[in-house]
VEXDREN-2710 file (C-alpha; in Angstrom, 1 decimal):
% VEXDREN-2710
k/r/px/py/pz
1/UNK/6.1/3.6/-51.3
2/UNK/3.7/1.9/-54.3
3/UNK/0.6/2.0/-54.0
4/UNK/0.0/-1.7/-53.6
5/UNK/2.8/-1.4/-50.7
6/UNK/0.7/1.2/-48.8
7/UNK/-2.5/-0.8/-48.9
8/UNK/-0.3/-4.3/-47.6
9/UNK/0.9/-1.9/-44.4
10/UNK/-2.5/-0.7/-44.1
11/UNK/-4.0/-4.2/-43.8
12/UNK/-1.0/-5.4/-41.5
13/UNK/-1.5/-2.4/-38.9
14/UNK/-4.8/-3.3/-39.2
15/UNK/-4.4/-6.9/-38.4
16/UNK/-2.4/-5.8/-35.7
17/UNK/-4.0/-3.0/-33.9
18/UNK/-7.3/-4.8/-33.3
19/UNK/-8.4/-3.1/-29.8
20/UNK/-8.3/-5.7/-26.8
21/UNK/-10.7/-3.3/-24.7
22/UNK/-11.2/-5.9/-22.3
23/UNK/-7.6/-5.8/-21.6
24/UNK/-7.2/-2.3/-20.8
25/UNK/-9.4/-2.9/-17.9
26/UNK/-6.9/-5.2/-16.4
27/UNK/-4.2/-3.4/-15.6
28/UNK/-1.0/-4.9/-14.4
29/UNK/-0.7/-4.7/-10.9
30/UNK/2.9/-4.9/-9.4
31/UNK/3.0/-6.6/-5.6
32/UNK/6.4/-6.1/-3.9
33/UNK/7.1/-8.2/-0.4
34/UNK/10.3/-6.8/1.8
35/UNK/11.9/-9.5/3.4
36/UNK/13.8/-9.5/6.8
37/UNK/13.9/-12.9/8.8
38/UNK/10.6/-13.4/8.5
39/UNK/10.8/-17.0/6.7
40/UNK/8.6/-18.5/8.7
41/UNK/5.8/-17.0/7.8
42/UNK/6.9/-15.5/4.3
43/UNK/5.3/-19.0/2.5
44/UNK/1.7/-18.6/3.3
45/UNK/1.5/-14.6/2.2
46/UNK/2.4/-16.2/-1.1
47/UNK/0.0/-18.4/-1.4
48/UNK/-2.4/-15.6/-0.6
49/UNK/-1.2/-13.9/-3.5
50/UNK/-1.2/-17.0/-5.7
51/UNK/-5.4/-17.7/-5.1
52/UNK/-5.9/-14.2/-6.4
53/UNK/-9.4/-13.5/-8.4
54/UNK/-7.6/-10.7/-10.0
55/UNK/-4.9/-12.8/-12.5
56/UNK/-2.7/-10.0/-14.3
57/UNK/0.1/-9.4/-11.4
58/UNK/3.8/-9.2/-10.7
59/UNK/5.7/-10.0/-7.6
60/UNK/9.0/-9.4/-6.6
61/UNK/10.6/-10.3/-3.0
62/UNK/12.8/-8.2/-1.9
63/UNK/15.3/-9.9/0.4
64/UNK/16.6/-6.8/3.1
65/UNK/19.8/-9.0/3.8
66/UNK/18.6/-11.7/6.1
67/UNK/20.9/-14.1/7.4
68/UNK/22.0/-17.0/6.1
69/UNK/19.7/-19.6/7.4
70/UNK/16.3/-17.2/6.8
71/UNK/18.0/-16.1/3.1
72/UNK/18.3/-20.7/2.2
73/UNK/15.1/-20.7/3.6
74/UNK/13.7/-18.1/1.5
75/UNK/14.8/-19.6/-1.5
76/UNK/13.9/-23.0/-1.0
77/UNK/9.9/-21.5/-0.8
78/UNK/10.5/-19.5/-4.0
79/UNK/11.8/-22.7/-5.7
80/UNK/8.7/-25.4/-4.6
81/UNK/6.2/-22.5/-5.6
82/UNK/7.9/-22.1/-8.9
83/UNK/5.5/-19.0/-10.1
84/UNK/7.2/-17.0/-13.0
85/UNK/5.3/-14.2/-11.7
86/UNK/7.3/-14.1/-8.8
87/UNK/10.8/-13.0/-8.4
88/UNK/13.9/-13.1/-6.1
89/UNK/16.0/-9.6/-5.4
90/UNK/18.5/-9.4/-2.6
91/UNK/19.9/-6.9/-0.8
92/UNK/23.7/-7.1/-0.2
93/UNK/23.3/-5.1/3.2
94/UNK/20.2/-4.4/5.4
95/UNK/19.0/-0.7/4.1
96/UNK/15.4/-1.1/5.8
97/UNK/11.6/-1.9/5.1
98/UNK/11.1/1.6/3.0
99/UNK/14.4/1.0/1.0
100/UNK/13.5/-2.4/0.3
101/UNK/10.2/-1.0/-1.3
102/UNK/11.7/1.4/-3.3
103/UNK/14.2/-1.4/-4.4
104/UNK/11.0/-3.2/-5.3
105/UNK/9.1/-0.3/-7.7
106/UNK/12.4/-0.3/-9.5
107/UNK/12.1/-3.6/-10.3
108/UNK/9.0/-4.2/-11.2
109/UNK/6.4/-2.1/-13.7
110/UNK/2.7/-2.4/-13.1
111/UNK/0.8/0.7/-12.7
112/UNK/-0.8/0.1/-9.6
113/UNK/1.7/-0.9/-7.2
114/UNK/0.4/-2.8/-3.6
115/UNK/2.8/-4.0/-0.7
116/UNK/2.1/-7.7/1.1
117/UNK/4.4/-7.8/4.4
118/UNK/5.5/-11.6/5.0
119/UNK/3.5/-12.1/8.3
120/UNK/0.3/-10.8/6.6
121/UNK/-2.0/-12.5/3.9
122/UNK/-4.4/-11.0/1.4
123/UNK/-8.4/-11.8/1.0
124/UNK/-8.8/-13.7/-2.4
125/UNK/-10.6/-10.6/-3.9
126/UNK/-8.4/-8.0/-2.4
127/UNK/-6.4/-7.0/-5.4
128/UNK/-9.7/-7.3/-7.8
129/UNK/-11.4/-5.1/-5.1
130/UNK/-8.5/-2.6/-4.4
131/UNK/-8.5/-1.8/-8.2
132/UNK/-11.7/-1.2/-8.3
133/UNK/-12.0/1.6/-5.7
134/UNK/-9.0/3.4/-7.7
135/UNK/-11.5/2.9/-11.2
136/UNK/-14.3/4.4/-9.5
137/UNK/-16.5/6.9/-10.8
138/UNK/-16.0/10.0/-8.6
139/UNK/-12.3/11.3/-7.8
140/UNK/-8.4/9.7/-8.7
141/UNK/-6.5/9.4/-5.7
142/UNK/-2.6/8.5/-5.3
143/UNK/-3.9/5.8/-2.8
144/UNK/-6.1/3.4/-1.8
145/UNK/-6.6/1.8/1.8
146/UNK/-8.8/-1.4/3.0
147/UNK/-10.1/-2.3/6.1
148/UNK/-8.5/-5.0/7.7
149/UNK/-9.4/-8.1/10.0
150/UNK/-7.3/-8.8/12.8
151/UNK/-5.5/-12.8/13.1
152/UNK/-3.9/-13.9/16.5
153/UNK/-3.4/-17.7/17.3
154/UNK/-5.2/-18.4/13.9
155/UNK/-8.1/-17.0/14.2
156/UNK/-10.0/-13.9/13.7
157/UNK/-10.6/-11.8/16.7
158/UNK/-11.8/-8.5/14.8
159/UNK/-13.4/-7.9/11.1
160/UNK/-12.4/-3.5/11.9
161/UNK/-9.2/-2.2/11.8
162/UNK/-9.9/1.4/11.3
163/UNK/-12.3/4.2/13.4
164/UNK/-14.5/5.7/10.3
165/UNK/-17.5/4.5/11.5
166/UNK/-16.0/4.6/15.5
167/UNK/-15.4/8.4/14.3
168/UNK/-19.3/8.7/13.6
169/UNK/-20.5/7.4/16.8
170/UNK/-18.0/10.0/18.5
171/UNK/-19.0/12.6/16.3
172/UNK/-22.5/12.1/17.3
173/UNK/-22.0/11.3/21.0
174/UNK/-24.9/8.9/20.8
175/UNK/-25.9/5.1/20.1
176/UNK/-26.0/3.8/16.3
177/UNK/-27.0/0.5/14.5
178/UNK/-24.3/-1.7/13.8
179/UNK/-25.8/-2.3/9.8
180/UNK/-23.8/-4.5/7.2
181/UNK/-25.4/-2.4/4.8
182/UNK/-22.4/0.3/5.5
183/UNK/-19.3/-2.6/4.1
184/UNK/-18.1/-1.7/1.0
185/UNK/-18.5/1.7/1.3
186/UNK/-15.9/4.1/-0.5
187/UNK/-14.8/7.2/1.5
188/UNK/-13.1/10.2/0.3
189/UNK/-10.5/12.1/2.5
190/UNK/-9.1/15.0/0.8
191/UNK/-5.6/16.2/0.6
192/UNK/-5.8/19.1/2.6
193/UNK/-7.6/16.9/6.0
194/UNK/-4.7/15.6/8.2
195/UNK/-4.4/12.7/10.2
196/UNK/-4.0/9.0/9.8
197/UNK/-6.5/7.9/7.0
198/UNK/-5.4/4.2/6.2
199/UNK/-4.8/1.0/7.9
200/UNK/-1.3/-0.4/8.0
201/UNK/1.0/-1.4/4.7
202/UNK/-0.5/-4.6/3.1
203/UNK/-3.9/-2.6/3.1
204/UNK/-2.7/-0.5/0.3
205/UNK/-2.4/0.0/-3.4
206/UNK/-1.0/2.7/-5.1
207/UNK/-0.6/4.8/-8.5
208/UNK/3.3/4.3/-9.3
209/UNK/3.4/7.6/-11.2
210/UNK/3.2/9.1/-7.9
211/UNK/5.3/7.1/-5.8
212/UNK/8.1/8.4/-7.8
213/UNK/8.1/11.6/-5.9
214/UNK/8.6/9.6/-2.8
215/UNK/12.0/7.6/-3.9
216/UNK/14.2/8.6/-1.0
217/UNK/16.8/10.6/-1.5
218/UNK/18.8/9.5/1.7
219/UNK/18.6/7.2/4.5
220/UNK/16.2/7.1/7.0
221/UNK/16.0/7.5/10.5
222/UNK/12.9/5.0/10.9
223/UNK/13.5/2.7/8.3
224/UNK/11.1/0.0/9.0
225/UNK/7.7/2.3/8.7
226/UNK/7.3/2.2/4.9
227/UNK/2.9/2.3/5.4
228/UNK/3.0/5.7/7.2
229/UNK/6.1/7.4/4.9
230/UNK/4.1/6.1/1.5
231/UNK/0.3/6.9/3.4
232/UNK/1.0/10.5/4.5
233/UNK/3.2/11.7/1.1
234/UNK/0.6/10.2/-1.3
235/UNK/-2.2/11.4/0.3
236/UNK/-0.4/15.2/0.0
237/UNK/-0.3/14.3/-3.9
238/UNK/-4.0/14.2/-4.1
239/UNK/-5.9/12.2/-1.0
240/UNK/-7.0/9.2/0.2
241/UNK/-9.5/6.4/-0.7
242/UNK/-11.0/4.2/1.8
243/UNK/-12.5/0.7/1.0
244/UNK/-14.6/-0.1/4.2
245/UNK/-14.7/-4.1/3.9
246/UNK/-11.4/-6.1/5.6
247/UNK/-9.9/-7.5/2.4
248/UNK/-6.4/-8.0/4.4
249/UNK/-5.5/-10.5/6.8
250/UNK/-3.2/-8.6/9.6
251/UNK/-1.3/-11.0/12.2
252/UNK/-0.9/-10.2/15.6
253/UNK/1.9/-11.9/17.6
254/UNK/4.8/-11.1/19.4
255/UNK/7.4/-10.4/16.8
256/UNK/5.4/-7.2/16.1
257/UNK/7.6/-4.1/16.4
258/UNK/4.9/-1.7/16.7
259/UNK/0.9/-3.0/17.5
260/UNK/0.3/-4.9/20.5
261/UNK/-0.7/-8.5/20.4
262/UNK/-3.2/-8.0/23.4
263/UNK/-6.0/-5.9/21.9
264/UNK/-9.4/-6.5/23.1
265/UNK/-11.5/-3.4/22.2
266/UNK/-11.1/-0.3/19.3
267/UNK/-11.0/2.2/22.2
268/UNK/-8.0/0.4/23.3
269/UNK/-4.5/1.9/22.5
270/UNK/-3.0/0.0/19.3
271/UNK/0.8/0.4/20.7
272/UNK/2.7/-1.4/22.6
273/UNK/4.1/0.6/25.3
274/UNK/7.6/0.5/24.2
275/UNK/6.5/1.7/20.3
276/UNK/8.0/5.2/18.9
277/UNK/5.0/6.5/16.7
278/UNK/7.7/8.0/13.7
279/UNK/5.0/9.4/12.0
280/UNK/6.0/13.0/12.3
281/UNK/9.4/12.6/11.3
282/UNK/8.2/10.4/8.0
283/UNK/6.2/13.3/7.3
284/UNK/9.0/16.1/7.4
285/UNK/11.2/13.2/5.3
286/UNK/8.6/12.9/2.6
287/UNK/8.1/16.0/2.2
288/UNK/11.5/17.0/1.9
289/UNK/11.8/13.4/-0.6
290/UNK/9.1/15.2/-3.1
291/UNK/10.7/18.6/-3.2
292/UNK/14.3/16.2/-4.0
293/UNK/12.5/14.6/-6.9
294/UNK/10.0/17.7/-7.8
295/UNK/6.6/16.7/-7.0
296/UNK/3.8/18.9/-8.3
297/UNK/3.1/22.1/-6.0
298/UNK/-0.7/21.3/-6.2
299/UNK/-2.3/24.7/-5.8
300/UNK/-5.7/25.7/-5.3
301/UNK/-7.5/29.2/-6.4
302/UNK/-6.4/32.1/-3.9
303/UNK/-5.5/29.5/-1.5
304/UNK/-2.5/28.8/0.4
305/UNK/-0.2/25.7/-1.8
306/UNK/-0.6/22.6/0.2
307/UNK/2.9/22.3/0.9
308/UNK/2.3/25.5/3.0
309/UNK/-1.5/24.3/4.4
310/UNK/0.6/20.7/5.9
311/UNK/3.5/22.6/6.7
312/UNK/1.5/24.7/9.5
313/UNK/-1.0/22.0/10.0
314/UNK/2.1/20.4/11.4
315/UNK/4.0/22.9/13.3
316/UNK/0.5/23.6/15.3
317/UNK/0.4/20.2/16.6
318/UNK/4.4/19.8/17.3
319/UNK/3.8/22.8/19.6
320/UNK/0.6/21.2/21.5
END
């Protein structure tokens, strides 16, 4: 190449490769609502979505084979809202809630991946706000997990959905100031600490290069649990981030398959008293799902892997 060539190329990449630094702090965030019969309600988790303050997003709905009056529907909503960030993919037979998610990541591309089911609706600044507790300053975690408020009839009956401050007042068996000052906070659970660190599914945003360790590799016994299969095998991969503020709208009514419409204090058991808790079994399954796809043995200095810590965390509490 001439030398009057070179300096052309030169001034072209140049021209080109001007740094939008601004941009990099906007990452694309990829939004993925499974869909089964839930039409009814579908229509105004959208329009959550749609008021976002956070702009640079991708949604796909994933219809789990519906019938054929909830599938036209369906449709009908995704053709008056007309958004081309929002897009239709249908299952030919009804595979289940996780499924449907993973159907979902395939199909869309964002690094940061969060899940909106149909009945519940996002707070304008939850996807802004989510982000930002994955770009904080301290630690990188697969996963991140708001607080929630609690909807029945229309109306909010609760701004808590999870026991980290409840945990403190038991912890210290005494009385302590209910202080405003404490939203917002961030808390870290490491990988190592069992138990149930989140909310429920549309509470959370994750890091897509680690949900590829959880693509499962089979079907699953509790299909429709997605929130505590992603929740407990992310938070193996590296542990869990916790946004204290309700940033997610959760409904409570009677087409619930697992939280009871009738809650009226947070000492009160969540459940209805028909639910199957499938937690342990999602556990064993995603575990077995990262092995499949060969998720990192993360290891610490003359310490037991944590494949091995979890394994026997597990096996003494099946036994209690």
């Amino acid at each position: 190449m001439g030398g009057v060539a070179m300096l052309r190329e030169v001034k072209s990449i140049s021209k080109l490769g001007r740094s939008d630094r601004a941009a990099w702090h906007k990452p694309l965030i990829s939004v993925v609502i499974t869909h089964f019969n839930y039409a009814d309600h579908v229509e105004d988790a959208i329009l959550s979505l749609l008021d976002q303050t956070y702009e640079n997003w991708e949604c796909v709905v994933v219809d789990d084979a519906s019938s054929p009056e909830q599938q036209a529907v369906l449709s009908t909503i995704l053709r008056d809202i007309a958004s081309p960030k929002i897009r239709l993919v249908e299952h030919s037979q009804n595979r289940g809630q996780t499924h449907a998610f993973f159907t979902g990541l395939d199909a869309t591309t964002g690094e940061f991946v969060a899940m909106l089911d149909p009945d519940d609706r996002y707070a304008e600044s939850f996807l802004e706000e989510a982000l930002g507790a994955h770009l904080n300053h301290v630690v990188m975690c697969p996963i991140v997990s708001t607080d929630q408020y609690l909807v029945k009839n229309g109306g909010v009956i609760s701004m808590v959905n999870s026991h980290y401050q409840l945990r403190e007042v038991r912890r210290t068996g005494g009385r302590v100031a209910i202080d405003d000052k404490a939203a917002n906070s961030l808390f870290y659970t490491p990988a190592e600490k069992p138990g149930w660190h989140w909310t429920t599914t549309s509470s959370m945003m994750m890091r897509r290069s680690a949900l590829q360790y959880l693509k499962p590799h089979k079907e699953l016994a509790a299909k429709n649990s997605v929130d505590s299969y992603v929740a407990q095998g992310l938070h193996l991969l590296g542990g869990t981030i916790f946004l204290a503020k309700p940033l997610v709208y959760r409904t409570l009514h009677d087409r619930n398959e697992y939280i009871t419409d009738a809650l009226f204090s947070s000492l009160q058991e969540q459940a209805r008293p028909a639910a199957v808790n499938p937690s342990r079994q999602l556990l064993l399954d995603v575990i077995e799902a990262m092995k499949h796809n060969g998720a990192p043995n993360l290891l610490k200095p003359k310490k037991r892997s944590l494949w091995a810590k979890w394994r026997r965390s597990f096996e003494k509490r099946s036994k209690r």
